[in-house]
C-alpha positions as CSV (number, residue, x, y, z in Angstrom):
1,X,11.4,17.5,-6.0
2,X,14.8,19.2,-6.1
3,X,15.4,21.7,-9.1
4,X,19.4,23.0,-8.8
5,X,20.2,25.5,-11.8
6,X,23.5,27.2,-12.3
7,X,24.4,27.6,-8.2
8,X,27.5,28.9,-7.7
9,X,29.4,30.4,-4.4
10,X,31.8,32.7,-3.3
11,X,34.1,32.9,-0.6
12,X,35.9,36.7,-1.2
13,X,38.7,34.8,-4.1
14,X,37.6,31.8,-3.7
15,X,35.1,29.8,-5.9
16,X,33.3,26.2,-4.2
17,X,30.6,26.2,-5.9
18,X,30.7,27.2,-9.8
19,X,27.0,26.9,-11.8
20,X,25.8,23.6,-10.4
21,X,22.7,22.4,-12.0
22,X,20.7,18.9,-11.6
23,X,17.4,17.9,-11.2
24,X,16.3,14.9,-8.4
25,X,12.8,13.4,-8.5
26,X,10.9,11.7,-6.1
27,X,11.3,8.2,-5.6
28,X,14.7,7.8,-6.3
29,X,18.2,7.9,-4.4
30,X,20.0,10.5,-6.2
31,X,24.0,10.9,-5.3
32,X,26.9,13.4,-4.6
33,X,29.8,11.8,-5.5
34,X,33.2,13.6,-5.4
35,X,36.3,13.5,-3.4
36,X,37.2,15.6,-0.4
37,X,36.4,19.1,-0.9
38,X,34.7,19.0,-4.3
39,X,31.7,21.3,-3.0
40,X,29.1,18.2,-1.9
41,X,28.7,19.5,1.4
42,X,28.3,23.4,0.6
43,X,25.6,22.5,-2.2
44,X,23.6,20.4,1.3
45,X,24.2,23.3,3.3
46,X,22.9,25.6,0.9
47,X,20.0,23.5,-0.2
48,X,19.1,23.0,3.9
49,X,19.0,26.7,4.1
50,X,22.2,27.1,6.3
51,X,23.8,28.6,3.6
52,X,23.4,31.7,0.8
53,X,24.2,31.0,-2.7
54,X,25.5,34.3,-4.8
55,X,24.1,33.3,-7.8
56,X,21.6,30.9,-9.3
57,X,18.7,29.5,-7.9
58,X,17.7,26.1,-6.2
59,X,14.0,24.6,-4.8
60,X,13.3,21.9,-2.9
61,X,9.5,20.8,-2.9
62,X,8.9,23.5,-5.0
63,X,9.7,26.6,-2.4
64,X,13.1,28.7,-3.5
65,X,15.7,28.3,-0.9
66,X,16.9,31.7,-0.4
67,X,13.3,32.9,-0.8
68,X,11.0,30.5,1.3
69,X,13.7,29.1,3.5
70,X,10.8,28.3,6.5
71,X,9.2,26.1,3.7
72,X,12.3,24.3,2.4
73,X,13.2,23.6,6.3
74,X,9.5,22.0,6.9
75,X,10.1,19.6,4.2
76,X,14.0,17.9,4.4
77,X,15.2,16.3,6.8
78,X,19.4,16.5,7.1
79,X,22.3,14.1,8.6
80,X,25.6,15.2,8.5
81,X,28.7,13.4,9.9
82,X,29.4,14.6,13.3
83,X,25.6,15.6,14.4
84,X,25.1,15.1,18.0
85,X,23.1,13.7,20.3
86,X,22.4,15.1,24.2
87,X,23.6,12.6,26.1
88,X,21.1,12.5,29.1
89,X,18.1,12.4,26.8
90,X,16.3,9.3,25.7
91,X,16.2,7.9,22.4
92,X,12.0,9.0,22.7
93,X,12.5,12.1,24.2
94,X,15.2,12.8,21.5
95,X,12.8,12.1,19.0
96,X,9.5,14.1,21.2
97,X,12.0,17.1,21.2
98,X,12.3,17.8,17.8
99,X,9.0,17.0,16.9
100,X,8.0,19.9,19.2
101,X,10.5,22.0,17.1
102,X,8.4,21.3,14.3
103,X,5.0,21.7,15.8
104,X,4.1,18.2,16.0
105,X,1.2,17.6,18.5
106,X,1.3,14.8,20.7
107,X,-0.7,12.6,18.8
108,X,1.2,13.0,15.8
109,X,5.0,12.5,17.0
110,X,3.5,9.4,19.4
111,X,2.5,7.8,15.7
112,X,5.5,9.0,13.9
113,X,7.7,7.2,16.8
114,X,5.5,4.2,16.1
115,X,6.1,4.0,12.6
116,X,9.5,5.0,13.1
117,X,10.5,2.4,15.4
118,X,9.0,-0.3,13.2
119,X,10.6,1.2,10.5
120,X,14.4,1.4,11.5
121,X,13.6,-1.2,14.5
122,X,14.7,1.4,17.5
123,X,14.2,-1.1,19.8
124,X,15.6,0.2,23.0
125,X,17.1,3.3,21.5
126,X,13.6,4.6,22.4
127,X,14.3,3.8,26.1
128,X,18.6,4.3,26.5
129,X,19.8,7.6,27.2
130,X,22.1,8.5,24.3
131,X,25.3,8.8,26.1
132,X,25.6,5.0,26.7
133,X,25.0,4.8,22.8
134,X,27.2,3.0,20.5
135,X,28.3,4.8,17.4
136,X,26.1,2.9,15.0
137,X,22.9,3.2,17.6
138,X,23.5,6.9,17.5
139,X,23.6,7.5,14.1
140,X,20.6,5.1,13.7
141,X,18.5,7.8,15.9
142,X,20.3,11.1,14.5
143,X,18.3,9.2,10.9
144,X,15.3,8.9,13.2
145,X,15.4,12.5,14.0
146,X,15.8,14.1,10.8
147,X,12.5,11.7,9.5
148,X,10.5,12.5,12.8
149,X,8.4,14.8,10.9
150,X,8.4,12.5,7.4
151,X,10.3,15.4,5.1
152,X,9.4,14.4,1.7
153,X,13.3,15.2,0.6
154,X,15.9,13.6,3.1
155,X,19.7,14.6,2.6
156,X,22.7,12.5,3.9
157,X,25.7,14.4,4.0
158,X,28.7,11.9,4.6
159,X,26.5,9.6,6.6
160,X,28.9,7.1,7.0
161,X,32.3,9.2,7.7
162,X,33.6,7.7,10.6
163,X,31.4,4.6,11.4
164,X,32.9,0.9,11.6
165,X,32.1,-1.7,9.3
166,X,29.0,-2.8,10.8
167,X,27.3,0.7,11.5
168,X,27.8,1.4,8.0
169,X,26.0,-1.4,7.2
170,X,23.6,-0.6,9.4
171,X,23.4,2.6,7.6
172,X,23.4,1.5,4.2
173,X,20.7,-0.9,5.0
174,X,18.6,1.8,6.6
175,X,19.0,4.2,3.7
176,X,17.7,1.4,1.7
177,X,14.6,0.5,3.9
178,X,13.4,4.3,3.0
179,X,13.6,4.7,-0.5
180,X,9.8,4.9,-2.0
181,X,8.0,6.8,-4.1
182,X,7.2,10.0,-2.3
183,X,10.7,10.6,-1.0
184,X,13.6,12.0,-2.2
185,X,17.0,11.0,-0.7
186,X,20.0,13.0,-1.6
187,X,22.5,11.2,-1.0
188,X,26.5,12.8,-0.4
189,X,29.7,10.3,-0.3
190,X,33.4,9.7,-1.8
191,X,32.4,6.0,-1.4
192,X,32.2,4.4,-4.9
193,X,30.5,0.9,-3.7
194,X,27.8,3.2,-1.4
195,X,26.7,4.8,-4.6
196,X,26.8,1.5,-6.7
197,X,24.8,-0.2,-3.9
198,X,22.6,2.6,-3.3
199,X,22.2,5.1,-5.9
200,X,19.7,5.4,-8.7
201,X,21.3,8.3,-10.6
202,X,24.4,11.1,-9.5
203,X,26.1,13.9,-9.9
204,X,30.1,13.7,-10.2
205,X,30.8,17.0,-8.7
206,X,34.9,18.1,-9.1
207,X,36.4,21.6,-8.5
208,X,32.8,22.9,-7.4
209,X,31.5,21.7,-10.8
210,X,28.9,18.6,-12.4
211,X,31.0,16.9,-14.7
212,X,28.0,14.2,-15.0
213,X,24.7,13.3,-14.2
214,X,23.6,9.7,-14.7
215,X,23.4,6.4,-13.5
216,X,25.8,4.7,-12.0
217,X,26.2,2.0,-14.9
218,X,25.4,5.3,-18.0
219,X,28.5,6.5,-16.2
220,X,30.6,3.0,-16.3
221,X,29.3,2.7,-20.1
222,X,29.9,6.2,-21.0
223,X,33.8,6.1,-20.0
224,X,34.5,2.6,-21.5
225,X,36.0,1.7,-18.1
226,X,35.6,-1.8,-16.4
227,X,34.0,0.3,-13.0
228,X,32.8,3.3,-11.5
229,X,36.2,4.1,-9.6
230,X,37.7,4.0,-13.1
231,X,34.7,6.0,-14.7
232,X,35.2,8.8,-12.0
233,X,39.1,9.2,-12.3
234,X,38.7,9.1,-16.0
235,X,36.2,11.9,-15.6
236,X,38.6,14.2,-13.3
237,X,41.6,13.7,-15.6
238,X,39.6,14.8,-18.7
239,X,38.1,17.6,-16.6
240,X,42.1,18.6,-15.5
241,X,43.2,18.2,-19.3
242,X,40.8,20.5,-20.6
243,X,42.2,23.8,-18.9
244,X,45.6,22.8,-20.2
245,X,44.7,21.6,-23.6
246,X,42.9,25.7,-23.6
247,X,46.3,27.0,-21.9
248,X,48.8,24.6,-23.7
């Protein structure tokens, strides 16, 4: 479902993004887990189309992001901390909206809303303007929005950054609700409980770089640590070591 080999990118000096491969199937939760400025949210952005990479290659569904970037839009859907909501628009007419932007037909988004609202239990979202919204209610209908045309590869880029306890429950129980077999879910934090709670395999991304892929107990076993906070900081010291062990 997602096929990431050797991405890298460039900013004029500067490096984010340095020959980042992976692999994410179907049916799983598969996590980005790195600290503040690692590279997790130019990798999204790149694999949403929003950005170029300047080298390697990366499909999603099996269309080439650079190459087939109307294709690879058509099938994700994307939530990233800070995506808003027009305030004087229903939670339905939200939804309606961007259906229409995907060339839903009436019929289609009507049942999609339907299945939706069952799903992630919308409730009166459906029938609230947004701008009386609380935080978690809004987030609960940006995840509606970005699944209104049931993408087979859903991408959650820092989902949870800036939602109160209960919202990210909310969240976190949502996220959970929409794993199955035909989706992907992709899913980007620094949080280590959200990716033991949630996360079938991941990707420890450091300095614009995998350092692992596995799962989140391969990972605890791997380091001989008691957790996976101790597992990633023993990963990120070994990575630091080994430039100065070559220097040294």
């Amino acid at each position: 479902m997602l096929d990431v080999q050797h991405i890298g990118k460039r900013y004029g000096q500067h490096s984010a993004l340095e020959g980042i491969s992976f692999q994410a199937r179907s049916g799983e939760v598969f996590g980005l887990l790195g600290a503040n400025g690692a590279g997790k949210t130019t990798l999204l952005r790149i694999l949403s189309t929003l950005l170029r990479p300047t080298s390697g290659s990366a499909s999603v569904a099996g269309f080439d992001v650079a190459a087939r970037p109307q294709e690879v839009r058509a099938r994700i859907g994307l939530v990233s901390g800070g995506m808003g909501l027009h305030d004087r628009l229903t939670g339905a007419e939200t939804l309606r909206y961007f259906a229409a932007l995907h060339g839903m037909n009436k019929f289609r988004t009507e049942a999609r809303i339907e299945v939706l609202d069952a799903q992630l239990d919308l409730g009166e979202l459906l029938r609230r303007r947004a701008g009386s919204f609380s935080t978690g209610m809004k987030q609960k209908l940006v995840l509606a929005r970005a699944l209104i045309h049931d993408p087979p590869v859903l991408l959650l880029d820092e989902a949870s950054s800036g939602l109160d306890v209960l919202a990210r429950r909310t969240l976190l129980d949502l996220v959970t609700s929409l794993r199955n077999r035909e989706r992907l879910i992709v899913y980007s934090t620094h949080v280590m409980s959200e990716v033991e709670e949630l996360c079938d395999r991941l990707a420890v991304i450091s300095g614009g770089q995998v350092l692992s892929v596995a799962s989140p107990a391969e990972l605890v076993a791997q380091s001989g640590e008691r957790n996976l906070e101790r597992a990633f900081f023993k990963l990120l010291s070994a990575q630091k070591a080994l430039p100065e062990a070559i220097h040294g």
